[in-house]
N, C-alpha and C positions, 0 to 999 in steps of 0.2 A: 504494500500500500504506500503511494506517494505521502509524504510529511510534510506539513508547512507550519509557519511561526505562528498562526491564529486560527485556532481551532474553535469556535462556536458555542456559545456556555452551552446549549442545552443539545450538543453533541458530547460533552464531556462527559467522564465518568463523577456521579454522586459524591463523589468523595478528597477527588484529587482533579487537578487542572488536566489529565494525559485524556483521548480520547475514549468516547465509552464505545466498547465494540459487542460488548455482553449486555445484554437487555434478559432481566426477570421473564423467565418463559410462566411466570403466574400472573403477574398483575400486567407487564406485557411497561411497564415503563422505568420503573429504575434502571439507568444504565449503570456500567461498570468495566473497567481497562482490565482488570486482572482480578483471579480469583481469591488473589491476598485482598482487593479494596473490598470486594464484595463477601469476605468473610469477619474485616472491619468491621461491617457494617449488617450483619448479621443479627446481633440480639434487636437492633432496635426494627430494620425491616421486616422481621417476622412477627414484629406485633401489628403495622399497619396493613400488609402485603393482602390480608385474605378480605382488608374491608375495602378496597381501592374503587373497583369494579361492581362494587353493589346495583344493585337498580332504583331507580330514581324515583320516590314515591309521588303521590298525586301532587297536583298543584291544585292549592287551592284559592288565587287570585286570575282573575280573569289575562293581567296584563305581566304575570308572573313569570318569574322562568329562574333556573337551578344554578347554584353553582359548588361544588365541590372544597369543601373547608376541613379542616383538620380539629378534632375537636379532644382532650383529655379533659372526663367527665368528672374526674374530682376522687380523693380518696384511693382507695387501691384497683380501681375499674381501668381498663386497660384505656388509651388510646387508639383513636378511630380516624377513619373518613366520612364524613357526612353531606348530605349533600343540602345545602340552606338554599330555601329559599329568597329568591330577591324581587323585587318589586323598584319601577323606577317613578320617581315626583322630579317636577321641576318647579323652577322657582326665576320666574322672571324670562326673559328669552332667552339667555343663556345658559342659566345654573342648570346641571343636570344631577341630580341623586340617586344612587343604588341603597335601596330601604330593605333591612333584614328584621326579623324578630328577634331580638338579641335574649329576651327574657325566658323563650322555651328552649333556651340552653344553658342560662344563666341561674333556673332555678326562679325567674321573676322576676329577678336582680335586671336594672340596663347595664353595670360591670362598667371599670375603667377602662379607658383604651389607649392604649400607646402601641409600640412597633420598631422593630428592629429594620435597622438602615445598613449598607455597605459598612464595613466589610464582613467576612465570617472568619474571626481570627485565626480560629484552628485549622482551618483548610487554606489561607492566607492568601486568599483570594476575594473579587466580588462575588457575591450571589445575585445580584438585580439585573434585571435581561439589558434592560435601557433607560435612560433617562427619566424616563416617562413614569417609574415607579413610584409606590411610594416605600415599598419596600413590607413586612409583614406585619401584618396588622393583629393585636390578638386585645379580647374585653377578658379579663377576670376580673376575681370579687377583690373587696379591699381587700390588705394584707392583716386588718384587727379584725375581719370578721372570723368567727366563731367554729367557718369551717376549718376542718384536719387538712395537713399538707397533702399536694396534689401527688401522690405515691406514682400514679400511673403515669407522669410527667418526667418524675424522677426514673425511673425504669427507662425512658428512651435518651438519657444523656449519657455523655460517654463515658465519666467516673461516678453512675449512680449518686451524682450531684445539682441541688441546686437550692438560689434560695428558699428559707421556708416561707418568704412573701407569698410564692403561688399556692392560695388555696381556693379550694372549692375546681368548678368547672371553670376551663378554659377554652375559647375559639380562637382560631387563626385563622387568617384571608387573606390574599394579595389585594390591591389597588392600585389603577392605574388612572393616569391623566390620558385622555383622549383627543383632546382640545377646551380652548376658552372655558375654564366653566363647567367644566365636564367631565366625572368622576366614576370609575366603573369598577366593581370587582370581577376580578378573574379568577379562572379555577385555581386549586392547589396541586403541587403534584407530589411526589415522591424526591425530587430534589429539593422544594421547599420543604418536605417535612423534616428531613436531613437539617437542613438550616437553620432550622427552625429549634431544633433539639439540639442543636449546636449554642445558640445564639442563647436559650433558654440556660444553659449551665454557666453562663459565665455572668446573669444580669443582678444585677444589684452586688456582686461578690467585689466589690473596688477596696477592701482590707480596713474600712475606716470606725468597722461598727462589728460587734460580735454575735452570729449569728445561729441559736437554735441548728442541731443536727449540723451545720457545715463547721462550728466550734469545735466539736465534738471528734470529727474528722483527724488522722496523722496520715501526713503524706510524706514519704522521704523524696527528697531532691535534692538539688546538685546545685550549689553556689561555682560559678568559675570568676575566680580571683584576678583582678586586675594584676599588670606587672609590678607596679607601686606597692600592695598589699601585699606581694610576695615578698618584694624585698625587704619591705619593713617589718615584716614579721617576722623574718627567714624561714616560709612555709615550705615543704619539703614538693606539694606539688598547688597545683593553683585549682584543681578540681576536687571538691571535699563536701562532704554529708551536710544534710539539713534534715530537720523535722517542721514542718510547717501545719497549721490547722487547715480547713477548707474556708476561712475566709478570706484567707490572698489575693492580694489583686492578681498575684501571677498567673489565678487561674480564668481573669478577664482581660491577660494581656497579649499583648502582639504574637504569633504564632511560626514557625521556622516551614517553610514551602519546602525545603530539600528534606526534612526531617518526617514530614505528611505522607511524602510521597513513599518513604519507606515503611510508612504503618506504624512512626510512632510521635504521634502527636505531640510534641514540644511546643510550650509558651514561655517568654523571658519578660520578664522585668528588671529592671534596673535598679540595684540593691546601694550605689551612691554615685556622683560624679567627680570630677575636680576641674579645674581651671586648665584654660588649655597650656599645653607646654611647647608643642611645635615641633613634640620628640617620637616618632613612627614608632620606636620602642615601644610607649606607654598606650598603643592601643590597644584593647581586649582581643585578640585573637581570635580567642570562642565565641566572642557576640557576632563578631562580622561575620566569620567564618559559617554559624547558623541562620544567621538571616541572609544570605546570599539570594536575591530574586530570580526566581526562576518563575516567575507570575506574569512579569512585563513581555510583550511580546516586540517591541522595538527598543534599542538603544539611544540612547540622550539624555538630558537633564528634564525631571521631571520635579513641577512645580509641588513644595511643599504643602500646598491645598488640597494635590491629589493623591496624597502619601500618608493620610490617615495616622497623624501624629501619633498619637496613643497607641496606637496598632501599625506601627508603621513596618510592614511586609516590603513596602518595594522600594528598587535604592534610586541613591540619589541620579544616577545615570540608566537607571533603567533594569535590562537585563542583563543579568550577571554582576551587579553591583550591591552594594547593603547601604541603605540606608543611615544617614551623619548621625542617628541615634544608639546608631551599633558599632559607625565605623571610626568616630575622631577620638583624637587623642583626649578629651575629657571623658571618655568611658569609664566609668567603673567598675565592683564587681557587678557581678549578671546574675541571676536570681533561674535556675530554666527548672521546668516542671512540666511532668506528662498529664494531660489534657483529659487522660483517660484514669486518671484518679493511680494507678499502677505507681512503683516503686522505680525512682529515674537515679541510678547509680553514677557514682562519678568515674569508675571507668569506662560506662556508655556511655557519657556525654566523651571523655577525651577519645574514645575509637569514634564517634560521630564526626567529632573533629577533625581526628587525620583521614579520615576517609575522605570529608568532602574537601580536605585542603589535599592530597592525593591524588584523590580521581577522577574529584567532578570538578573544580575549581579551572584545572587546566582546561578540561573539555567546553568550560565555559567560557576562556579564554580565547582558545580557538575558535569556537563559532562567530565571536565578535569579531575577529581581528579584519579589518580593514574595512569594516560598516561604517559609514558617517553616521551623524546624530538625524534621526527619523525611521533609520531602515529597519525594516523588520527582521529579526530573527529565522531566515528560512529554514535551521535547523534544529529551532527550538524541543519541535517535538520528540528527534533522536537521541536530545539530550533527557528530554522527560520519560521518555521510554528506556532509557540506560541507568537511570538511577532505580533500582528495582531492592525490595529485601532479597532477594535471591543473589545479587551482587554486595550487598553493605556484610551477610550472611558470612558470604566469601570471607570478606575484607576483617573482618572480626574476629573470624577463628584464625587465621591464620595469624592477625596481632596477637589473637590471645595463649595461642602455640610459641611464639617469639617470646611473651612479657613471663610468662607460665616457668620459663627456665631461670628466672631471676626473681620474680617472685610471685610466693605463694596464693595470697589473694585472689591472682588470676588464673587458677587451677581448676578450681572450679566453681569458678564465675558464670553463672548464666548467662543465656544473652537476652534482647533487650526482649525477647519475642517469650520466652519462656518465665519472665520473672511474675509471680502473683503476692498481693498483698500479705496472704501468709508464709510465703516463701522469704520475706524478710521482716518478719510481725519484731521479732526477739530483736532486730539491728532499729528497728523502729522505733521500741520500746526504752532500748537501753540509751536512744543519743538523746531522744524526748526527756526523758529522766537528767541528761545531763545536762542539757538547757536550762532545765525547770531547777534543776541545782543552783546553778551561775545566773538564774535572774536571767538569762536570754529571753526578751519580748517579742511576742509574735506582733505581727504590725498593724491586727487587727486591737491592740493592746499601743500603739503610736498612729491616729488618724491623721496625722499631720506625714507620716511617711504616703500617702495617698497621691503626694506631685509627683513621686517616682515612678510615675504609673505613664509620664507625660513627656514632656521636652525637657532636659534637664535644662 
């Protein structure tokens, strides 16, 4: 199959930017690149997959018609597809309205309404087709009402996480601009609901406030130590244990695309900065190094406005570049955590590192070299298609055969694909314990640590 630099969102695979070539032979629309994305994404599509394709019950307005919504009914009842009725009013000559009954989903309730906008950190990419969006739209109840956490919400996020704000029933909808005045909802499909359950795990979680069930939460991660921090400490290496709660902002921050694409979801935050020096030395290695864009489909400088500060995925020149929030010499240490709630070791963060400064950095290299600023990436996809777990796989054992003859640690080190929360409960417990010894504050415990989340 011919490859090109711009692949189409809604030819993509669900989960990652590479093409989707595998289509759900059940519900006939999740696509998917490979059988590793599509087993990602496994516990949460076999709760929606079998409501997709339901049939469409009567209408009961004369000037009525359907559209396709995602709905998590509240409590421990699973998530669905449903299909809501719309009704359209206008207002004046040009206002145009899509009217739902928000109440026969609500419980009675009309539910607050907000909505998730570009980007989707974890996949570190856009999910909005085009301008036009408004991006997803969803009513719950208040957060002090009376109902229990939305259980069945929690079940489709990827580290069985989220705030306990959502309770009760929840609906979700696209909405789109049509022109002047004029407001339409469209169906959901199977990549919003992804997005959706994406975008749901990381909302309200900004580290400034401590939160029911995601307090309660130990995640181990991986702090990577600035050059400064080593020196002055005289730390033996710059990748070292953390035990964090689930209120972190880490796990509502910017998201690593070459890390995605091997199936292990990685988000970083910025743990401090300093003043600039002017000295190549003092950059962080492992931030640039994992925010490498592989998202941009052309080369050049890309304006600050369209690089989603906070979540800033794409660099500052584009493709194959990291963003001045991962790359200048005022970096600090880097804060990275897996997305999927799992245990993110530091010597998977340092073989992540040499692998993409190794094997994909250069290949990244190459396909720029002699583009001017505009030109598209004609070989983007080859490069999206070579980064595979089947290759990082490789590249792992055979560092962990190399490090294994000097030391122990890396003997029998899992990799990143086999590690489970209780496979490191006892390393979990004992460095939490040691924290909680030395007064180490978690930051949902410093709200003022919450600008790290931003531009330093």
């Amino acid at each position: 199959m011919a490859t090109t630099g711009v692949i189409e969102l809604e030819k993509t695979c669900i989960m990652c930017p590479r093409r989707g070539t595998r289509v759900c032979t059940n519900c006939k629309d999740a696509r998917y690149c490979s059988t590793d994305c599509q087993k990602v994404d496994w516990k949460h599509h076999k709760i929606l997959c079998p409501t997709f394709n339901q049939e469409k019950p009567p209408i009961t307005r004369s000037n009525a018609f359907h559209r396709r919504a995602l709905f998590y009914p509240g409590g421990d009842q699973k998530a669905r597809f449903v299909w809501v009725e719309i009704w359209t009013e206008r207002e004046g000559t040009y206002a145009v309205w899509d009217q739902l009954d928000l109440g026969a989903y609500l419980g009675g309730a009309t539910g607050a309404c907000d909505y998730f906008s570009d980007p989707n950190p974890i996949q570190a990419r856009r999910f909005m087709r085009d301008d036009t969006e408004f991006g997803l739209l969803y009513w719950c109840k208040d957060p002090n009402d009376a109902e229990p956490p939305n259980l069945g919400l929690r079940a489709c996020t990827r580290g069985r996480a989220c705030a306990p704000n959502f309770r009760g029933p929840i609906l979700v909808m696209r909405k789109v601009e049509f022109g002047a005045g004029k407001e339409r909802y469209v169906g959901i499909d199977m990549r919003d609901a992804r997005t959706a359950a994406d975008c749901f795990s990381y909302e309200y979680r900004d580290g400034t406030s401590k939160m029911q069930h995601l307090e309660d939460q130990r995640v181990l991660v991986t702090s990577c130590a600035c050059p400064q921090l080593v020196a002055r400490l005289n730390l033996p290496t710059k990748y070292f244990a953390h035990v964090l709660d689930g209120c972190d902002s880490v796990f509502a921050a910017g998201g690593s695309g070459i890390a995605n694409l091997l199936g292990i979801p990685l988000s970083l935050r910025l743990m401090q900065s300093f003043q600039p020096t002017g000295n190549e030395a003092n950059r962080n290695t492992a931030a640039r190094l994992l925010m490498l864009d592989i998202t941009s489909t052309t080369i050049g400088p890309i304006a600050r406005g369209d690089r989603y500060i906070n979540r800033e995925f794409r660099g500052m020149n584009g493709f194959g570049s990291s963003g001045d929030l991962w790359s200048g010499d005022t970096v600090g240490t880097v804060l990275t955590a897996r997305a999927d709630g799992l245990p993110l070791l530091a010597r998977h963060v340092e073989a992540l590192c040499n692998y993409i400064e190794t094997r994909i950095e250069p290949k990244l290299a190459a396909v720029i070299s002699g583009l001017s600023p505009g030109d598209v990436v004609r070989d983007r996809e080859c490069i999206l298609n070579s980064i595979t777990k089947a290759d990082f796989l490789d590249f792992f054992n055979a560092m962990k055969a190399t490090r294994a003859a000097t030391d122990v640690e890396w003997r029998d080190l899992l990799s990143p694909y086999d590690v489970t929360r209780a496979s490191h409960a006892v390393d979990i417990a004992y460095i939490w314990h040691g924290q909680t010894a030395s007064a180490i504050p978690q930051q949902s415990d410093m709200p003022r640590q919450r600008i790290l989340m931003v531009q330093p």
